[in-house]
C-alpha positions as CSV (number, residue, x, y, z in Angstrom):
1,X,10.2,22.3,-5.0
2,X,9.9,25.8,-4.5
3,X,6.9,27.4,-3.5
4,X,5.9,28.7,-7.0
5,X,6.5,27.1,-10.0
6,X,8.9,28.9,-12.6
7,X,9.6,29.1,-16.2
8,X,13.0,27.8,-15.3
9,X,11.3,24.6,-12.8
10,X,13.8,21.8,-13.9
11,X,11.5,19.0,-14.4
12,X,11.8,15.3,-12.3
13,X,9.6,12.5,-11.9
14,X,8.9,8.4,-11.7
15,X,7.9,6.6,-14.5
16,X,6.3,3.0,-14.1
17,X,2.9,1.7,-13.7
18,X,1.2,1.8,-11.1
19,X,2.7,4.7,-9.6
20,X,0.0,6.5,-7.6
21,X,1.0,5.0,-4.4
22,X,4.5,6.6,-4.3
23,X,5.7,8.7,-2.0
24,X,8.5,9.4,-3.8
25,X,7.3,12.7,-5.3
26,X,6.7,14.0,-1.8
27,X,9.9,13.2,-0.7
28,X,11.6,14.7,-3.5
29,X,9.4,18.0,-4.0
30,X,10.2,18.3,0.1
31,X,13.9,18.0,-0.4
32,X,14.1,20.3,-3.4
33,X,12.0,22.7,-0.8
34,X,13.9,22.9,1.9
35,X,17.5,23.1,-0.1
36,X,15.8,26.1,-2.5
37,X,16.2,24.3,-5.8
38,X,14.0,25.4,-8.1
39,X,12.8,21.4,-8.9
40,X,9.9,19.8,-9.2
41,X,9.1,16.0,-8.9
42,X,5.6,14.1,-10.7
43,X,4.6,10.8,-11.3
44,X,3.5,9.7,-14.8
45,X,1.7,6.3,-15.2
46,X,3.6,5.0,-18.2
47,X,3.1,1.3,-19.3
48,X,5.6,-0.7,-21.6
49,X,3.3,0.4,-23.9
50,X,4.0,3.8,-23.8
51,X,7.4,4.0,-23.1
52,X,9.4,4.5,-25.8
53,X,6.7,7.7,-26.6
54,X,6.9,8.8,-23.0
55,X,11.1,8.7,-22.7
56,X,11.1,10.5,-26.3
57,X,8.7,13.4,-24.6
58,X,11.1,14.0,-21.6
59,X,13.9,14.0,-23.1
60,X,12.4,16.2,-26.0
61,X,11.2,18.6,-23.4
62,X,14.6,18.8,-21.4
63,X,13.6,17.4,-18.3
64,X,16.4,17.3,-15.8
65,X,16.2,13.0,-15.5
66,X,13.4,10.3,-14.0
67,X,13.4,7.6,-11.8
68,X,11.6,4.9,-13.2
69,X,9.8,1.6,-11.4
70,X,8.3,-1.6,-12.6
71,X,8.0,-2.7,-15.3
72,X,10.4,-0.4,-17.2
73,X,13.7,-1.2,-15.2
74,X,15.1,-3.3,-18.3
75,X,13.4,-1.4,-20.7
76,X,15.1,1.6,-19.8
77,X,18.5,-0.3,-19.9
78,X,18.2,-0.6,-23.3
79,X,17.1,2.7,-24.0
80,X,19.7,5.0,-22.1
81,X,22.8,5.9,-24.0
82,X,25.3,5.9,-21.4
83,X,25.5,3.0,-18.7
84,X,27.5,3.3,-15.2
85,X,29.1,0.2,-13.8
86,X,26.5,-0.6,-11.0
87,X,23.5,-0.5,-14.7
88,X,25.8,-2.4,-16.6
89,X,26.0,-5.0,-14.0
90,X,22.4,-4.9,-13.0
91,X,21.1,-4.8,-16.2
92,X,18.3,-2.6,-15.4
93,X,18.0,1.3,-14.6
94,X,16.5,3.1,-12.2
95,X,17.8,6.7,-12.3
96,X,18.3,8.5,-15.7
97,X,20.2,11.8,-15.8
98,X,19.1,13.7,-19.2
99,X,22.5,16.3,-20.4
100,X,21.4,17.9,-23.5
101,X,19.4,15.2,-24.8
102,X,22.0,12.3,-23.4
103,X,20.3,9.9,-21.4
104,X,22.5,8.4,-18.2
105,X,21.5,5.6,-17.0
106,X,22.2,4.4,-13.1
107,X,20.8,2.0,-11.1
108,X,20.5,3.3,-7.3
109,X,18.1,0.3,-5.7
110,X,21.6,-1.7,-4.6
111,X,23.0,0.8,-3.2
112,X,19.7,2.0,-1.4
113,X,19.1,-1.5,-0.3
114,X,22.6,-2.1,1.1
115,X,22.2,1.4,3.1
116,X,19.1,0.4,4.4
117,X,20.8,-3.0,5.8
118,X,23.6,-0.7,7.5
119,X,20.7,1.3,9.1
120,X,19.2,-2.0,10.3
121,X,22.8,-2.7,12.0
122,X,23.7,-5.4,9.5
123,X,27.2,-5.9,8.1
124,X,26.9,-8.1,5.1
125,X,30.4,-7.9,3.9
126,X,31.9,-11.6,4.2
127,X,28.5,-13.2,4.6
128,X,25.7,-15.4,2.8
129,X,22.8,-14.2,1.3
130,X,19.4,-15.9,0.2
131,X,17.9,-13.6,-2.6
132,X,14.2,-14.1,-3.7
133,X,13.3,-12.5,-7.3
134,X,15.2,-12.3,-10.3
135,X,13.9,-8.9,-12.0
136,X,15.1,-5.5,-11.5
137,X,15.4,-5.1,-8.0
138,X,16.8,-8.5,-7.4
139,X,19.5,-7.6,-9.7
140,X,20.7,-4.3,-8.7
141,X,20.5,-5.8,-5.0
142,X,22.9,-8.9,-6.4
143,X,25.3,-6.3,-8.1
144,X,25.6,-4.3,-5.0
145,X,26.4,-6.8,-2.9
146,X,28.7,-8.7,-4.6
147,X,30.6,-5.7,-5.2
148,X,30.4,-4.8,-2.1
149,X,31.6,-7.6,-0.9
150,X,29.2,-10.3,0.1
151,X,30.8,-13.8,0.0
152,X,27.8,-15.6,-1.8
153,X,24.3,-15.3,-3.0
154,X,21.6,-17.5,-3.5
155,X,19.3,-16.9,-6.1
156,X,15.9,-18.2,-6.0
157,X,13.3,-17.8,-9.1
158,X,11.3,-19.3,-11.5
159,X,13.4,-20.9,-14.4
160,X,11.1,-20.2,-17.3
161,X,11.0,-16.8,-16.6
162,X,12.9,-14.5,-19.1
163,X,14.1,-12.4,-15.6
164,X,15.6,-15.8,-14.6
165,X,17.3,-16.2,-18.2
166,X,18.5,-12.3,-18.2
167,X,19.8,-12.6,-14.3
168,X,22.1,-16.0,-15.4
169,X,23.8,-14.0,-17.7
170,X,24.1,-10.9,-15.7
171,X,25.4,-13.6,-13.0
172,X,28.4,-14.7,-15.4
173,X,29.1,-10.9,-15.7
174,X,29.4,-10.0,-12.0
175,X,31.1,-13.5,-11.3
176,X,33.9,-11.7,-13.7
177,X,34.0,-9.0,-11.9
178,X,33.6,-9.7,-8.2
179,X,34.9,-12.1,-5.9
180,X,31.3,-13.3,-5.0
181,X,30.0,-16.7,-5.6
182,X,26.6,-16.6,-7.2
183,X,24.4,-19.7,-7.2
184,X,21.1,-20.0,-9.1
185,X,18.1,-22.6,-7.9
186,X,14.4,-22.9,-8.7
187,X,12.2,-21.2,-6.4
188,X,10.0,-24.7,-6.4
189,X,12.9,-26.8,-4.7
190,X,12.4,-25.8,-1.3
191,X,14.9,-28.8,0.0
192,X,17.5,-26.4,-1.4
193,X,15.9,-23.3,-0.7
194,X,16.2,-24.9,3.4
195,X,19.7,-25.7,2.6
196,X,20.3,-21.8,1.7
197,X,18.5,-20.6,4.4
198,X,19.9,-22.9,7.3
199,X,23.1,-20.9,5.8
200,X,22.5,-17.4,5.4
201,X,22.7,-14.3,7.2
202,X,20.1,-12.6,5.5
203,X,16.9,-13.3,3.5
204,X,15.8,-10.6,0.5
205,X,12.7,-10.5,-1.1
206,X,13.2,-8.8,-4.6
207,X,9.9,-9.7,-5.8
208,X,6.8,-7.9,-5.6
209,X,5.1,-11.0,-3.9
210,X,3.6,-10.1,-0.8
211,X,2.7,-6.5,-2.2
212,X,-0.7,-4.7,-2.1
213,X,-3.4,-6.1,-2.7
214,X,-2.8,-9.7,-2.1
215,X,-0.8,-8.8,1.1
216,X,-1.2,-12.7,2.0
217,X,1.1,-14.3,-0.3
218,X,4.6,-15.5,0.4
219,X,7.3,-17.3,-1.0
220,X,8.7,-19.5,2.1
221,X,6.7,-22.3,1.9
222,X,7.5,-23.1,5.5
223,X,7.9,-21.0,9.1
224,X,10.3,-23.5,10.0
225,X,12.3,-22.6,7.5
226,X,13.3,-19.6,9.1
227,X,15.3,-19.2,12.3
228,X,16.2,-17.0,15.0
229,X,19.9,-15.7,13.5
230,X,18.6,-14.9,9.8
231,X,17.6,-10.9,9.1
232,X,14.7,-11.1,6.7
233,X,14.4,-8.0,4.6
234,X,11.7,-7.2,2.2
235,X,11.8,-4.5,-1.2
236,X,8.2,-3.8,-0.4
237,X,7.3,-1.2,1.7
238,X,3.1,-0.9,1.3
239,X,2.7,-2.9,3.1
240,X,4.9,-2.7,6.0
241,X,4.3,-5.5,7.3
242,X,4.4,-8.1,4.6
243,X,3.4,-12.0,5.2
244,X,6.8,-12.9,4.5
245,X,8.4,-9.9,7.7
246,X,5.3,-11.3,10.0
247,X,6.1,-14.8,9.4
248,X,9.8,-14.0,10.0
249,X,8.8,-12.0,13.8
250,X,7.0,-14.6,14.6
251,X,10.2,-16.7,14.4
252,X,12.5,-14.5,15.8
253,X,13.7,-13.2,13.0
254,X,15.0,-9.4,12.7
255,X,12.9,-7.8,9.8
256,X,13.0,-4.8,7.5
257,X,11.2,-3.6,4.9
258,X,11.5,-1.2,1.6
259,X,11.2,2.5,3.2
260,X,14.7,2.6,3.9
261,X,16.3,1.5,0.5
262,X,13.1,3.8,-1.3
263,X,14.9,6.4,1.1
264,X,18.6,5.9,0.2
265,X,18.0,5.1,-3.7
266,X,16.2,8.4,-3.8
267,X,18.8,10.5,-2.0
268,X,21.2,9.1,-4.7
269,X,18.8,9.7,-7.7
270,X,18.6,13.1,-6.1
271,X,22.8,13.7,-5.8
272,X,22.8,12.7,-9.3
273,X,20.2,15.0,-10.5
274,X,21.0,18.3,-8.1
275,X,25.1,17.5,-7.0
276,X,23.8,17.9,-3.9
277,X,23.0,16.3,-0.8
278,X,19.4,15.4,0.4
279,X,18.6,16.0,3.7
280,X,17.9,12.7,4.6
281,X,17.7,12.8,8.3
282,X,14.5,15.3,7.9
283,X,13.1,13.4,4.8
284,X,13.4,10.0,7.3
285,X,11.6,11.9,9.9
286,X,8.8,13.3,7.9
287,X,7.9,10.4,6.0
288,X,9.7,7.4,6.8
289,X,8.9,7.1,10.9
């Protein structure tokens, strides 16, 4: 953002609920400084309740596009009216791009995920994943690996869920269109979730389990279910630290959190938005050391 709003400010911002934790409009408004774009970035608490009045107000007012967070991922999905590849797989959306009253929708948590996995030195490509979740972020995660090139994935959530019944049938779509092999179990059958793990070359929690404020809960039933030679990667970021990364150090386990894929999905959302670049090695430094 520059340092004066103008009558030409394009509007940005995150839609979701709660949203008053986010750094993401620091980030942004910080990026949008130091290029000069005359941007600015808010946050809107908007519920699934008010979402279909909310998305009708931006796009009435011209605002440049959103990012949106739980729980309006799927909502927005059906609400955009043009769908990339990575959306259409995911079947949620993150990122909207608003041309003329046109919404685009994208879905940038994969891809920031994946990043964040390169900057933690991992190499998934050819290998075995363990995903925990079936909502949003578990889905654009799935897409992005399997398109980019992730042998297998094993997909742990609860099976009355309607996320677990929307992710089967996104799982028949990317089985279609990927080489991956995608392999759906309850989250209560931990003999199989053991199984998975024993074989895996990363763990991903996609769910908000473990997030503030019951920073105590976890979905591995077991320590011992962990081992030295899996990377355990949490979405979360607040906090840091989650029960499920501290219960993974403990077992030797490299961990990462969410800053890094928050990082890299906003630099996309913000290439979409701008065309350009984010400065990401500055925006790392200021918030995400």
């Amino acid at each position: 953002m520059k340092d004066m709003i103008t009558g030409k400010t394009k509007l940005t911002g995150l839609l979701g609920s709660p949203v008053e934790h986010s750094i993401s409009p620091a980030m942004h408004n910080e990026a949008f400084r130091l290029l000069g774009l005359d941007y600015a970035y808010l946050a809107f608490d908007v519920t699934e309740d008010t979402f279909r009045k909310a998305v009708d107000g931006l796009t009435a007012i011209g605002a440049a596009g959103w990012n949106c967070t739980m729980p309006l991922k799927r909502l927005m999905h059906q609400r955009v009216d043009v769908l990339s590849d990575t959306a259409l797989l995911t079947g949620s959306v993150n990122t909207v791009v608003n041309k003329d009253g046109v919404l685009y929708g994208d879905n940038t948590d994969g891809y920031g995920f994946m990043q964040s996995m390169a900057d933690a030195g991992l190499r998934a490509a050819g290998k075995r994943l363990t995903v925990l979740g079936s909502g949003g972020a578990a889905a654009s995660i799935i897409a992005q690996a399997a398109l980019d090139g992730v042998y297998s994935i094993d997909i742990f959530s609860r099976p009355d869920s309607a996320s677990t019944r929307l992710i089967a049938q996104e799982a028949e779509l990317i089985r279609s269109k990927t080489a991956c092999l995608l392999h759906l179990y309850d989250l209560q059958d931990h003999t199989q979730l053991a199984r998975s793990l024993k074989d895996s070359y990363c763990l991903i929690n996609a769910s908000s389990v473990g997030m503030a404020p019951k920073t105590d809960a976890c979905l591995i039933p077991d320590a011992s279910m962990l081992h030295p030679d899996l990377a355990v990667g949490d979405v979360i970021y607040n906090p840091r630290t989650t029960a499920l990364l501290h219960m993974a150090k403990e077992r030797g386990c490299m961990v990462f959190n969410g800053l890094y894929m928050l990082l890299h999905q906003g630099a996309m959302a913000f290439r979409l938005w701008t065309g350009q670049d984010m400065p990401v090695g500055t925006i790392r430094e200021k918030f995400f050391q």
